[in-house]
PAKOL-645368 format. One record per residue (C-alpha): x, y, z. Coordinates in pm, whole numbers, padded with zeros to 5 digits, always signed. Layout:
residues N
XYZ
...
end
This chain:
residues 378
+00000+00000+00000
+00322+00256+00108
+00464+00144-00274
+00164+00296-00437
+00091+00563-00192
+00481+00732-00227
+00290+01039-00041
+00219+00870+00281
+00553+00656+00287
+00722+00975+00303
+00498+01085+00591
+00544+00836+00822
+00914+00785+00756
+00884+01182+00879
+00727+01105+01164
+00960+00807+01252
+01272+01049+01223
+01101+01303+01458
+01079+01050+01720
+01399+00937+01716
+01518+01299+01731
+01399+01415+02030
+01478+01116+02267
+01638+00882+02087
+01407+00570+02068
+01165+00475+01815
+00871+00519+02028
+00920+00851+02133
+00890+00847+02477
+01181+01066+02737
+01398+00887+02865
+01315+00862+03230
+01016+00733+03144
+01250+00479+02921
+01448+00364+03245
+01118+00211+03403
+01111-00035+03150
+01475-00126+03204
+01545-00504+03345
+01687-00520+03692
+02023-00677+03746
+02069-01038+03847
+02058-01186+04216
+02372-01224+04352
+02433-01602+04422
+02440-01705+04764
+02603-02062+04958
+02358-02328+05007
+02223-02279+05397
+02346-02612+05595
+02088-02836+05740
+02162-02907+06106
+02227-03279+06226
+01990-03452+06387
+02122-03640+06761
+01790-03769+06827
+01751-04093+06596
+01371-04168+06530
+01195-04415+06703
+00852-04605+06666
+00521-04611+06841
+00622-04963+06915
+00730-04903+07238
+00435-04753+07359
+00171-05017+07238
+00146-05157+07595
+00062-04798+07722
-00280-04788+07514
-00623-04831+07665
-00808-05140+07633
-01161-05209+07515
-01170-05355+07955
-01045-05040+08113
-01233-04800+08274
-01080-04526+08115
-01172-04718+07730
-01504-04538+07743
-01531-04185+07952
-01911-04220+08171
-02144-03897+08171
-02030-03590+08417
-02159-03585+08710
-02341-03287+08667
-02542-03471+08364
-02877-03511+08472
-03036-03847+08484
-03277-03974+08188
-03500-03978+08045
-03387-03626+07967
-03604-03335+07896
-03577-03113+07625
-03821-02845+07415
-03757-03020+07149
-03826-03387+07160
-03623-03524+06891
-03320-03437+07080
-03299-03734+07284
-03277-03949+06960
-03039-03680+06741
-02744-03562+07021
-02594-03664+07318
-02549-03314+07590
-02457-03349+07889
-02561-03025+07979
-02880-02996+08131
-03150-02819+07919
-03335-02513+07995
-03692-02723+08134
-03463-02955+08355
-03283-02621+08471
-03658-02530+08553
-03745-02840+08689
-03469-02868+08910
-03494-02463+08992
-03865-02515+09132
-03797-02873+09325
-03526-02713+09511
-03758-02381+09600
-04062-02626+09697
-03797-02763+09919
-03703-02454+10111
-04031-02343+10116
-04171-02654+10315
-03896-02559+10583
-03958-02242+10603
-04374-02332+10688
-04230-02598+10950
-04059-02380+11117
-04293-02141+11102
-04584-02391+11205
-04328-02460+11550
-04348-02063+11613
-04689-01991+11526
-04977-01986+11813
-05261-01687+11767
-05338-01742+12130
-04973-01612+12269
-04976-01316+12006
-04926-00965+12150
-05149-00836+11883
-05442-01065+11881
-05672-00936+12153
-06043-00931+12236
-06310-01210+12193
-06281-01453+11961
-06654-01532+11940
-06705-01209+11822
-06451-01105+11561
-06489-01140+11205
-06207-01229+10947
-06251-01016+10634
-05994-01131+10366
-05927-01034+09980
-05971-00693+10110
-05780-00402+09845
-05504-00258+09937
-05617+00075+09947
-05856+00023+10190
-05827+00177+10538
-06008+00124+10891
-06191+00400+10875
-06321+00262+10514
-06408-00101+10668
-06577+00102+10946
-06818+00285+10750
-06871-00043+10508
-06970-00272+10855
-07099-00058+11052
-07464-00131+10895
-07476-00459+11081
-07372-00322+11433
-07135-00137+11694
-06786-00229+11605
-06506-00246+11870
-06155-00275+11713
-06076-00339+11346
-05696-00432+11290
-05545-00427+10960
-05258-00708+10903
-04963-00600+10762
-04633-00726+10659
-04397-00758+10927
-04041-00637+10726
-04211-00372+10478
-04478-00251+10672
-04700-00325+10331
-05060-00441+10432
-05171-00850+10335
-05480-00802+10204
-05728-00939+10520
-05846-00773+10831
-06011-00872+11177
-06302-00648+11328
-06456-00690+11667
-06797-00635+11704
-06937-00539+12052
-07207-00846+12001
-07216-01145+11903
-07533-01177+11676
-07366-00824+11517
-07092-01087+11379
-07339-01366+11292
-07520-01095+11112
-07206-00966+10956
-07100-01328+10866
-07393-01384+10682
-07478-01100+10483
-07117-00901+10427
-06985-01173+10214
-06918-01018+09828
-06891-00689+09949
-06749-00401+09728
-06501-00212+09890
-06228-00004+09722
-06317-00153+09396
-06300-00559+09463
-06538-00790+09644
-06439-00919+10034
-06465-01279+10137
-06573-01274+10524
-06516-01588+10749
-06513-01640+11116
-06188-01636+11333
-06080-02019+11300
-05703-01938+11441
-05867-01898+11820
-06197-02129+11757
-06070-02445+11551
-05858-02670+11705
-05530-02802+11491
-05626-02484+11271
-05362-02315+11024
-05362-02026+10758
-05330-02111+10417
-04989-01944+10447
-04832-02221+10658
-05019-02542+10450
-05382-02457+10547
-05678-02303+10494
-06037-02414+10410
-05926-02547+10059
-05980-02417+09746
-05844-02403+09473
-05471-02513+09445
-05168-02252+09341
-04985-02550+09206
-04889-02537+08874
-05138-02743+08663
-05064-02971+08382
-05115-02784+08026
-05420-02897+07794
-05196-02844+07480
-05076-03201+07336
-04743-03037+07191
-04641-02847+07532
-04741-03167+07714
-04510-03380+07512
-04257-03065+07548
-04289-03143+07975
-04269-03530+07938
-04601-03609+07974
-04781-03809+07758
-05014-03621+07472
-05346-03710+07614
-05410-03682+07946
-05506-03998+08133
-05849-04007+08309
-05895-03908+08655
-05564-03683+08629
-05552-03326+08730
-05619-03221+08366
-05911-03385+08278
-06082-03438+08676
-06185-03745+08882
-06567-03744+08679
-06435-03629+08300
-06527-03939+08090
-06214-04099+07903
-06120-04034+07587
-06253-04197+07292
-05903-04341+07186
-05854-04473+07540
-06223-04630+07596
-06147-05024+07543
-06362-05224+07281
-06634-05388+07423
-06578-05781+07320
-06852-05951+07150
-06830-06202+07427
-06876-05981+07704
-07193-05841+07588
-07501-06031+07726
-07693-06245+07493
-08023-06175+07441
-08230-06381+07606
-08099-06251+07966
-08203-05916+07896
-08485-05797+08129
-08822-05825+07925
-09044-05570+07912
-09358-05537+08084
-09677-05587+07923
-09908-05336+08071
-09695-05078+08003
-09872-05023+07624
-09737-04878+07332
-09504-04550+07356
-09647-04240+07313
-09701-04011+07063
-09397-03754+07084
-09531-03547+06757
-09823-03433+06847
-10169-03359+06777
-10209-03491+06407
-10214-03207+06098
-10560-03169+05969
-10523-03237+05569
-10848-03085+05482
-10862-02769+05288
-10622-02542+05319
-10674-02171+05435
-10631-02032+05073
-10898-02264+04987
-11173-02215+05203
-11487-01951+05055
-11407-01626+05196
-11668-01645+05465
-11525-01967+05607
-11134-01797+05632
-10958-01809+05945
-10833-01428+05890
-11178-01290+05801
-11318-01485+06128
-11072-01385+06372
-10890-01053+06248
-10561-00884+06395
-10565-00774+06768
-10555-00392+06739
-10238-00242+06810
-10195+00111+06984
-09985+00224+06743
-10305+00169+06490
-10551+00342+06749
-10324+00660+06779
-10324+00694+06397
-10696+00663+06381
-10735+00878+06676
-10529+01170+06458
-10720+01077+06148
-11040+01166+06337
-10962+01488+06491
-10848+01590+06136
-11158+01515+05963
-11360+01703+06270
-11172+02013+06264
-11196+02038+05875
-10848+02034+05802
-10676+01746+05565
-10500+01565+05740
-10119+01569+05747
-09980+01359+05446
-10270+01531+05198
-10087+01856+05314
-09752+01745+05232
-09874+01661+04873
-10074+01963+04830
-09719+02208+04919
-09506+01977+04702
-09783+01969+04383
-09810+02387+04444
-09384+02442+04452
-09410+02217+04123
-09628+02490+03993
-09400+02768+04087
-09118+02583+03926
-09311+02543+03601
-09392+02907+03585
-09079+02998+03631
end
């Protein structure tokens, strides 16, 4: 192409010799621009590093067979910790038992163990407070028995002068104590008030129960502490009963299987009740032998007749209403009972027609049939 272009062979051979003269290389470029290009020198060859000697020959594992632990050892086969809980183990999830070994105990076992070891300090606390606890030697229980009433769920911003005016109604009241908490000073909810007689109490006793004070309903009992024999607050283990604070066993089958228990509960348990009738799954097949045959089956009497007739009078499939003449209808013979709604409207009906007005409704349609004229003319 340069041989038969002459024009632009001479060109670029121009352009070639400018290059070269102003640095010298074919490309053009300066020369410290050149020197980055450059190769380095070569690495100066070094003495081969010396390996240190060995004094230790080696030696095999054979002298140290004997030392191994045998498939009979003890120490073959490490046991559990002894802070692994016994089985069967108790988990949220209950596939763990079958998918991992932890020797840890899980948070419901923590629970579990937690709560068995508080229900243990708790029963000491109540026997030793049972050993301590007489009403009769206490400095603060005073005045007759016989005639002091025990007021408990009471709110706890309730005051004696509030339980005064709220018992009062059923007689002369002596001394009202509130009980409160020993340490904190904070009240217990329940109060004792002497009344100055005795049928005042018994009067008290039976007509003061479920009343409103301070926004919650009062339970009121007799003094037992003084009067029952062997008696104790529900505090210390006693009470009159009720129902129990213990925690109950849950209704759900997958929180059940969760707390070991099994998925259905049993009957007679605390879930279901002494008198809740077993579950359908659980009732066992009556066997074909164990029925009784027929012939042993009590016969039935013969002068007690044929069962009655549960339906009814029988329907009458005469005519019809809508088929009768119109003199023999049930409507025309016995109309509607008046209503008083009707009467008023033919009471209003009447006075209209008397006073020589139209009535109401005619005077409605007369004002809207006049503005339609207006609206026409216009």
């Amino acid at each position: 192409m340069l041989q038969r272009n002459p024009g632009l062979a001479a060109k670029l051979e121009a352009e070639r010799r400018l290059k070269e003269g102003i640095s010298g290389h074919k490309t053009g470029l300066p020369k410290k621009l050149l020197e980055l290009f450059n190769a380095r020198p070569p690495l100066e060859k070094k003495s081969e590093l010396k390996k240190p000697k060995r004094k230790v020959p080696h030696i095999g594992l054979a002298n140290y067979v004997t030392q191994f632990v045998e498939p009979d050892d003890p120490e073959y086969e490490p046991g559990p910790p002894k802070t692994r809980p016994s089985s069967p183990r108790r988990y949220r999830n209950p596939e763990m038992r079958a998918q991992a070994r932890i020797d840890d105990e899980s948070r419901l076992e923590k629970m579990e163990r937690v709560g068995k070891q508080q229900l243990r300090e708790a029963k000491a606390t109540i026997e030793e407070e049972i050993k301590d606890w007489d009403p009769a030697k206490d400095a603060n229980v005073v005045g007759d028995p016989f005639k002091t009433l025990f007021v408990g769920r009471v709110s706890f911003d309730a005051t004696e002068k509030k339980l005064r005016r709220e018992f009062e109604e059923f007689g002369a009241i002596k001394r009202i104590r509130l009980v409160h908490t020993k340490s904190s000073g904070k009240p217990r909810g329940y109060a004792f008030i002497e009344f100055e007689h005795k049928n005042d109490m018994k009067t008290a006793y039976k007509m003061g129960d479920g009343k409103k004070i301070e926004g919650r309903r009062v339970l009121v009992d007799v003094e037992r502490g003084r009067t029952v024999p062997n008696w104790r607050p529900r505090r210390l283990g006693g009470g009159k009963g009720g129902e129990s604070r213990e925690a109950k066993e849950p209704k759900n089958p997958t929180k059940r299987v969760a707390a070991g228990l099994p998925a259905r509960p049993l009957p007679g348990s605390a879930a279901t009740g002494p008198s809740a009738p077993p579950m359908r799954d659980e009732r066992p097949p009556m066997a074909r032998d164990d029925r009784p045959p027929r012939d042993d089956r009590p016969p039935m009497r013969e002068d007690r007749g044929p069962p009655p007739d549960r339906r009814g009078p029988p329907r009458d499939m005469g005519l019809r209403d809508r088929d009768m003449p119109p003199s023999d209808r049930k409507r025309d013979r016995e109309p509607y009972p008046e209503r008083p709604r009707d009467r008023e409207r033919d009471g209003r009906r009447e006075r209209d027609r008397d006073d020589g007005r139209p009535s109401k409704r005619v005077r409605e349609d007369e004002g809207r049939s006049e503005r339609r004229r207006e609206r026409d003319v216009l």
